[in-house]
C-alpha positions in Angstrom: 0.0 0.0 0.0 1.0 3.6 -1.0 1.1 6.5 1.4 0.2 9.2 -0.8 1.7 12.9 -0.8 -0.6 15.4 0.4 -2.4 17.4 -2.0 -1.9 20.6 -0.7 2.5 19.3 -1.0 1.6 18.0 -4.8 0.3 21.5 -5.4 3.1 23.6 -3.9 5.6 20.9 -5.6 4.1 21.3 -9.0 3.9 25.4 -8.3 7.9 25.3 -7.8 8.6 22.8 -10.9 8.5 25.1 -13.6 10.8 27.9 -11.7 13.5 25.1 -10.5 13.5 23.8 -14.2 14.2 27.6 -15.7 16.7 28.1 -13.1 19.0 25.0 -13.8 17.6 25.2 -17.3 19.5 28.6 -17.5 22.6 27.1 -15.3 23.1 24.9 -18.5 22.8 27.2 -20.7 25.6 29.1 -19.4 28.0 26.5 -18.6 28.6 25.8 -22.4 29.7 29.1 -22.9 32.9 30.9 -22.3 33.6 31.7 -18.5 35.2 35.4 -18.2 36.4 35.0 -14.6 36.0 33.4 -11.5 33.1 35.2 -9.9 30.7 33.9 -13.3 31.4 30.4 -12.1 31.1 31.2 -8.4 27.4 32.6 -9.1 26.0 29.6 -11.1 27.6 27.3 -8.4 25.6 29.1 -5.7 22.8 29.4 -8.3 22.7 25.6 -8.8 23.1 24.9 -4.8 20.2 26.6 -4.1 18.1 24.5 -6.6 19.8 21.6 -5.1 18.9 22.4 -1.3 15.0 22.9 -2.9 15.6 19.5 -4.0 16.8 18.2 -0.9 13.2 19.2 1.2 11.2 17.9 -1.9 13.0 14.7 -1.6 12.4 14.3 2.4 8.3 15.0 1.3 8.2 13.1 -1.6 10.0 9.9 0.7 8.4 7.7 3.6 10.4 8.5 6.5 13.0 6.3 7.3 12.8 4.0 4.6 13.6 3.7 0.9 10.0 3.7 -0.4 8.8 7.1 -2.4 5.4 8.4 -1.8 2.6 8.4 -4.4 1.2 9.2 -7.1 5.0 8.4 -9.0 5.0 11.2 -11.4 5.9 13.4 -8.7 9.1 11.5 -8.3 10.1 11.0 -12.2 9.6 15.1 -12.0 11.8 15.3 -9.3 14.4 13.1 -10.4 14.5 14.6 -13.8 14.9 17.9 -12.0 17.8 16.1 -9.6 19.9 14.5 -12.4 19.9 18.2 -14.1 21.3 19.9 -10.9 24.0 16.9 -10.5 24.8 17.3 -14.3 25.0 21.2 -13.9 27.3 21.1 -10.4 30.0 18.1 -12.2 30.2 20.2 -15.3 30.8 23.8 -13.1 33.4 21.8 -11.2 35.2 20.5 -14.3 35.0 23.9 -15.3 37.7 25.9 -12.2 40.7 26.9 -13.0 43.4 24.4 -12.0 
């Protein structure tokens, strides 16, 4: 048996989707071009952190406590993990980005 999200967390999830999605969306964006300095990199770094700590609370309210088992209904999770591989993707290629 399931234990389902709450509606009024599958509301405020789906509400903060689309902003977390432009955000890292624009992250990737700007990591294929040209860096000018040190502080361009430092921003989308902190940029992408903070989608990645929004991440973080989703995942604690989208998982049963203690356990490995995600809540329902499912699509919230394939969202989320979408959402989750694009901030890990964006924070290895900013790292492989600093100068040596």
């Amino acid at each position: 048996m399931y234990q389902h999200v709450p509606e009024h967390l599958q509301v405020a999830f789906k509400a903060e989707v689309p902003e977390l999605r432009k955000r890292l969306k624009a992250i990737q964006r700007a990591r294929h071009r040209h860096y000018q300095g040190w502080s361009d990199l430092s921003a989308l770094e902190a940029e992408n952190e903070q989608c990645r700590g929004r991440l973080e609370y989703w995942h604690k309210i989208l998982m049963v406590e203690g356990t490995t088992t995600i809540r329902s209904p499912v699509g919230l999770w394939d969202v989320w993990n979408g959402l989750k591989m694009l901030a890990d993707s964006n924070a290895v290629n900013l790292d492989d980005r600093k100068p040596i």
